[in-house]
C-alpha positions as a LaTeX table, in Angstrom:
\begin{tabular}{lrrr}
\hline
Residue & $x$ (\AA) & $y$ (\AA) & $z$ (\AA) \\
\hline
Unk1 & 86.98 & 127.79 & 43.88 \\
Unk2 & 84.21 & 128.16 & 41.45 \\
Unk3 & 82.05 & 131.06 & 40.89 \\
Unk4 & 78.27 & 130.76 & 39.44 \\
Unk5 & 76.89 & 134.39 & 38.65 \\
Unk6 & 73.44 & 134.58 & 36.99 \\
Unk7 & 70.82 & 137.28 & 36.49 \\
Unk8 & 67.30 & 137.18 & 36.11 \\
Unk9 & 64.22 & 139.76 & 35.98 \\
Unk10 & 61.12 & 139.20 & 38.19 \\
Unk11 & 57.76 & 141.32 & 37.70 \\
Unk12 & 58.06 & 141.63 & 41.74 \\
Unk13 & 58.60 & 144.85 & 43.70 \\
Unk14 & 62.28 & 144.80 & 45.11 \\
Unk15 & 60.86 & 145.11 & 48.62 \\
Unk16 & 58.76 & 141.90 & 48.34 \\
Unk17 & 61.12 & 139.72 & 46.15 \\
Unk18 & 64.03 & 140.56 & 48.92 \\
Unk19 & 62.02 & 139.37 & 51.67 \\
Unk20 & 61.29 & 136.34 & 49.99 \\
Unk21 & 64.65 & 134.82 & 48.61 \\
Unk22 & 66.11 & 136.73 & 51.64 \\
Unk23 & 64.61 & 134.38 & 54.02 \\
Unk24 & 66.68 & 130.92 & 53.01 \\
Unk25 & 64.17 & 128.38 & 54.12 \\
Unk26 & 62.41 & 129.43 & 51.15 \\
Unk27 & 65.21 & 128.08 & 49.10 \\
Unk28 & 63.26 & 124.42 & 48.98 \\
Unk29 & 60.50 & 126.36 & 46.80 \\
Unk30 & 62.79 & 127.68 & 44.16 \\
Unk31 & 65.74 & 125.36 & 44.57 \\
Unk32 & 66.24 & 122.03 & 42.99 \\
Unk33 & 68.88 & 121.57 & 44.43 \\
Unk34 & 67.46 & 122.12 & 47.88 \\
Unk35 & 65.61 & 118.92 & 49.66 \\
Unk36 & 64.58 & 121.18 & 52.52 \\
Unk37 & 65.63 & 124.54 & 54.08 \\
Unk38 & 64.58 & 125.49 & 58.13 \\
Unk39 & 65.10 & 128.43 & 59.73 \\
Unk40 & 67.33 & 127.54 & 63.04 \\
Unk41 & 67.02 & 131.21 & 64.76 \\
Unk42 & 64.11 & 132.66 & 66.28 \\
Unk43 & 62.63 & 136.60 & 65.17 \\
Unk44 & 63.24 & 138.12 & 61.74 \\
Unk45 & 65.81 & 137.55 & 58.86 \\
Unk46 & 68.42 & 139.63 & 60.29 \\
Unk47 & 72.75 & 139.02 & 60.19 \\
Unk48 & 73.02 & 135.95 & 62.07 \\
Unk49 & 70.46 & 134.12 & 61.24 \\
Unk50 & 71.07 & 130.42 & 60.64 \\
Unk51 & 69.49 & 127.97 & 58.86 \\
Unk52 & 69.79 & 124.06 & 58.51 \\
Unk53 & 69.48 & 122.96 & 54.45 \\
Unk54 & 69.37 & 119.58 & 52.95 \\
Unk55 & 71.23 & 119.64 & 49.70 \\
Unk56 & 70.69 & 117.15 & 47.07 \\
Unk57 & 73.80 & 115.17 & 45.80 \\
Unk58 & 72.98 & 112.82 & 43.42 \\
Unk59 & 70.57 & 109.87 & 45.26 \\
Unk60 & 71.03 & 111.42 & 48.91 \\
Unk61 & 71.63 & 114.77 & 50.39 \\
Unk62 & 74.11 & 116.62 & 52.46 \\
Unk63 & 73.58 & 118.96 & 54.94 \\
Unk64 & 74.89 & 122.32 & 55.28 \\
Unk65 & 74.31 & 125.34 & 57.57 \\
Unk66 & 73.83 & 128.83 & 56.00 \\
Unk67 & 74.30 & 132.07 & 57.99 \\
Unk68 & 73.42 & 135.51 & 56.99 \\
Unk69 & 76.22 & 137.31 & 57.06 \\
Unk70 & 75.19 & 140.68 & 55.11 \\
Unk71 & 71.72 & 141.93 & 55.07 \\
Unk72 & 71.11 & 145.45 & 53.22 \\
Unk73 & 67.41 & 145.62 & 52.88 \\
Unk74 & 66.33 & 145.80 & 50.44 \\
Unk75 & 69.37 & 145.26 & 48.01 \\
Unk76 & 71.27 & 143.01 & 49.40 \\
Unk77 & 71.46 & 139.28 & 51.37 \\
Unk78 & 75.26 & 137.40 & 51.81 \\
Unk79 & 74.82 & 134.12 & 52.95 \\
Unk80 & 78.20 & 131.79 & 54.16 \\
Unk81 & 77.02 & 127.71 & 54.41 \\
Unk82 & 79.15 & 125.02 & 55.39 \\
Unk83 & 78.84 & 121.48 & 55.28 \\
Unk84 & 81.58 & 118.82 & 55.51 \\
Unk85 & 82.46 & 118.60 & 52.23 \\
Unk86 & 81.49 & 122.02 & 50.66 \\
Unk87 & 82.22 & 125.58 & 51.59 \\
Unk88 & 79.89 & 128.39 & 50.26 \\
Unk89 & 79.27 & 132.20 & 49.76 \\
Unk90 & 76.17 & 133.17 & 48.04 \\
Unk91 & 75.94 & 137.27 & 47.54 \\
Unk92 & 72.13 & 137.89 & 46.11 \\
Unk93 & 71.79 & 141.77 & 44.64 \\
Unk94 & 68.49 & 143.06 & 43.95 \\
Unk95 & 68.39 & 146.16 & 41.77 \\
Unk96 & 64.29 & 147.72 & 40.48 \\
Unk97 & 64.01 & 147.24 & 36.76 \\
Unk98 & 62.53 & 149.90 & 34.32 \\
Unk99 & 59.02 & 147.92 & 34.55 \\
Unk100 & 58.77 & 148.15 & 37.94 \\
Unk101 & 60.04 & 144.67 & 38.57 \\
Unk102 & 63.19 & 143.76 & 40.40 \\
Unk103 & 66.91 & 142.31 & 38.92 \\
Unk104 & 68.07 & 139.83 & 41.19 \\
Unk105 & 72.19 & 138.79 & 40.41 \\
Unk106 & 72.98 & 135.57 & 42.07 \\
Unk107 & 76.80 & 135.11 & 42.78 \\
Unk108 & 78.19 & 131.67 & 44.33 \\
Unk109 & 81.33 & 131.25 & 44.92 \\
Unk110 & 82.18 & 127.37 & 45.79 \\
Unk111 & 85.03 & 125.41 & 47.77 \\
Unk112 & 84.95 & 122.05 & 47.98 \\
Unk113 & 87.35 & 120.72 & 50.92 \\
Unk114 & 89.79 & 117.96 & 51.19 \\
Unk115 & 90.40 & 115.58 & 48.43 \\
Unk116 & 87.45 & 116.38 & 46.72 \\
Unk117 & 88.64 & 119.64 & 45.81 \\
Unk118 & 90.76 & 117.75 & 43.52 \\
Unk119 & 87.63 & 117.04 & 41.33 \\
Unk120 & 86.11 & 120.61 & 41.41 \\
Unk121 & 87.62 & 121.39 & 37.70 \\
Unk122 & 85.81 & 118.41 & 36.47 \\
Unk123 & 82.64 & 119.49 & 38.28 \\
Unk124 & 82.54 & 123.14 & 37.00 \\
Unk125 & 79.80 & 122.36 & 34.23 \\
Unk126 & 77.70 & 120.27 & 36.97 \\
Unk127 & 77.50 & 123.29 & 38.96 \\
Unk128 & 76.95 & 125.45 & 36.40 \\
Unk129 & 73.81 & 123.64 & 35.29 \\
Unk130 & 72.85 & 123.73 & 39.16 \\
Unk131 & 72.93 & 127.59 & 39.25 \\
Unk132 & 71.17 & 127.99 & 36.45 \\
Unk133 & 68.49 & 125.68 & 37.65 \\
Unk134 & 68.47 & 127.32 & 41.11 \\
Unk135 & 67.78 & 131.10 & 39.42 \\
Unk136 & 65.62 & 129.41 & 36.66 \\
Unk137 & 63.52 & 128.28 & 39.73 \\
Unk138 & 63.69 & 131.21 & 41.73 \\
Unk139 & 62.16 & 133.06 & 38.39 \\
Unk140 & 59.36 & 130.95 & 38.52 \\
Unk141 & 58.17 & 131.45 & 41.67 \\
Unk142 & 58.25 & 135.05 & 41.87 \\
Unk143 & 56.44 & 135.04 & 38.89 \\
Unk144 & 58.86 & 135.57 & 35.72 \\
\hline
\end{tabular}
């Protein structure tokens, strides 16, 4: 398994940048690593809701489906996604800032299955490049 953990500041109110990064098909807007992200479920973000995301693997993309599978508004959003080669748990913790802003800590934890999970030692500075991107971006577009 690997783990990516990074931690940003956002001038956003908790409240609003939960609901945003809380809702994964905004992933494609703050993700480079995401080709596209739909929500699968009908009604509101809630445990359970599922979502279909395209991620990008060199010259094509994999898919993988992402479930909420903690939501602890507004402080907290566990998502589990699966795809056929790549198991993950992303745990997103939102925390206000002294400036009124919001902390958001981005933990992923990462399996890759079958032989592939051979390679993951050899991929760990890949994906750490990838999480960084991924918060980098999310930074942006809540306006850090």
């Amino acid at each position: 398994m690997t783990r990516l953990q990074e931690t940003i500041e956002v001038p956003k109110p908790r409240a609003e940048a939960f609901a945003y990064v809380a809702d994964f098909a905004n992933a494609q807007e703050w993700d480079p690593g995401v080709a596209s992200a739909k929500k699968l479920t009908d009604g509101p973000v809630a445990v359970g809701t599922r979502y279909d995301v395209e991620v990008r693997t060199g010259p094509t993309t994999a898919h993988m489906e992402y479930v909420i599978q903690t939501l602890e508004a507004p402080d907290r959003v566990v998502l589990r996604g699966e795809g056929k080669l790549i198991e993950a748990i992303d745990d997103i913790q939102f925390a206000d800032t002294d400036t009124g802003g919001t902390r958001i800590t981005y933990v992923a934890d990462i399996d890759f299955k079958g032989p592939l999970g051979l390679a993951e030692p050899l991929m760990k500075g890949r994906l750490e490049r990838i999480g960084r991107e991924a918060v980098e971006g999310m930074r942006k577009t809540l306006g850090g």
